[in-house]
N, C-alpha and C positions, 0 to 999 in steps of 0.2 A: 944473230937474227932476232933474240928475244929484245936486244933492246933499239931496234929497227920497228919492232911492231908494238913494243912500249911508247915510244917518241911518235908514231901515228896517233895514238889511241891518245896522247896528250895533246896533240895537236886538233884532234876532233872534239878534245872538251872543253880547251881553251877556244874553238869558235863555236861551239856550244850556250859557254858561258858569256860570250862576249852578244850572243842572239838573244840569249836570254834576259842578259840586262838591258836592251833594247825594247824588249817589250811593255807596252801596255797592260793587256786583257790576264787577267789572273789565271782564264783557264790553261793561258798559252804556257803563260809562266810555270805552271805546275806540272804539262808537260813536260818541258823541260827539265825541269826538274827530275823527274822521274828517268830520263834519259840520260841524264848525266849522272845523278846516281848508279843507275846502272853500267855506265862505262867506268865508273870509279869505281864497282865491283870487278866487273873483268882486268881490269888493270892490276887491281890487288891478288886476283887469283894467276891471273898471268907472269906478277914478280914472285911466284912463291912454287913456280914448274922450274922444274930441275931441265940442266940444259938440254938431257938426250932427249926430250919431248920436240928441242928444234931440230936434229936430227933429218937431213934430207932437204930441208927448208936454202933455198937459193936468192941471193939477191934479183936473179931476175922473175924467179916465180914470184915475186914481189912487185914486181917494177909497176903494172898495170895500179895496184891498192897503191902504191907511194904517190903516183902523177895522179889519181883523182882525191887523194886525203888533202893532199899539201894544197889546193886551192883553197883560198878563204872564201867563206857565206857570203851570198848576197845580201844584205842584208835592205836593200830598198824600200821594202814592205815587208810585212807579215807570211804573206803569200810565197815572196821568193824565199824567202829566208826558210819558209816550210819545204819551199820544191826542194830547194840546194841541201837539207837536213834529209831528208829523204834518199835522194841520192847519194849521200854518204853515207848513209845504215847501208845503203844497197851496195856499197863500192866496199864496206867492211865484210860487210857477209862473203862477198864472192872472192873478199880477199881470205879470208878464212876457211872458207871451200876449198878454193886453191893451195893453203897450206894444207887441209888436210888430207889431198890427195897427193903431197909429194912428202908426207911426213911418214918415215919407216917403220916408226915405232904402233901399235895399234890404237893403245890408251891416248897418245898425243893424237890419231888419226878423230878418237871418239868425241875428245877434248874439242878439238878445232871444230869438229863438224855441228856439235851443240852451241860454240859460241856462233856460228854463222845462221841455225837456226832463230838463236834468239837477237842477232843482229835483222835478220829477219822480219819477227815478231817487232821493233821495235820500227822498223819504214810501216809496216802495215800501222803504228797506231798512229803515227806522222799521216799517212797518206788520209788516215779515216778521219782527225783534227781537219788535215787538208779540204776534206769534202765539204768538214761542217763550214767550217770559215769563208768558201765558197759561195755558200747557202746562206749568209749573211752580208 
């Protein structure tokens, strides 16, 4: 399972990355930035959890975060490309919510449930870019 949710978490930065060079507006770009950074931390601290952290983790308590990762961004405009970025912080969170309520171990439980808080934190700063961009 660990590198089921490796191979997501690569797949959300390579269309990350690919949103990113798309852009124009500096401020967007350094969003981004900022967001992919941060998944290229979780990814490093994710390959460095020893297996029994997956522990209880099921391919199909996965199945929901796999069919909404694996779609690529829209990337039409700035706007979609923000909504579909957003939606996929939200479809990670609740995919790491989900693992940490079927993970046995407590520490793996504490682990998962902080990275979905900060998968979280990271649509809220998507949704609040979203607003400004709107207003423009």
């Amino acid at each position: 399972m660990k590198e089921t949710i490796l191979r997501l978490i690569d797949v959300s930065m390579n269309e990350y990355l690919r949103y990113r060079n798309s852009l124009e507006k500096p401020s967007l770009q350094r969003l981004m930035d900022t967001i992919i950074d941060q998944e290229r931390e979780h990814k490093s601290e994710i390959e460095e959890l020893e297996e029994y952290f997956f522990e209880g983790i099921t391919r199909e308590s996965m199945e929901e975060g796999i069919r909404s990762l694996s779609k690529p961004l829209d990337l039409k405009d700035d706007i979609a490309g923000l909504k579909d970025i957003m939606r996929r912080e939200e479809a990670m969170a609740d995919l790491f919510e989900n693992l940490a309520g079927n993970i046995t171990e407590t520490e793996g439980r504490v682990f998962f449930t902080q990275y979905s808080l900060d998968e979280r934190k990271h649509a809220g700063l998507v949704q609040s870019r979203l607003e400004l961009e709107s207003l423009t």
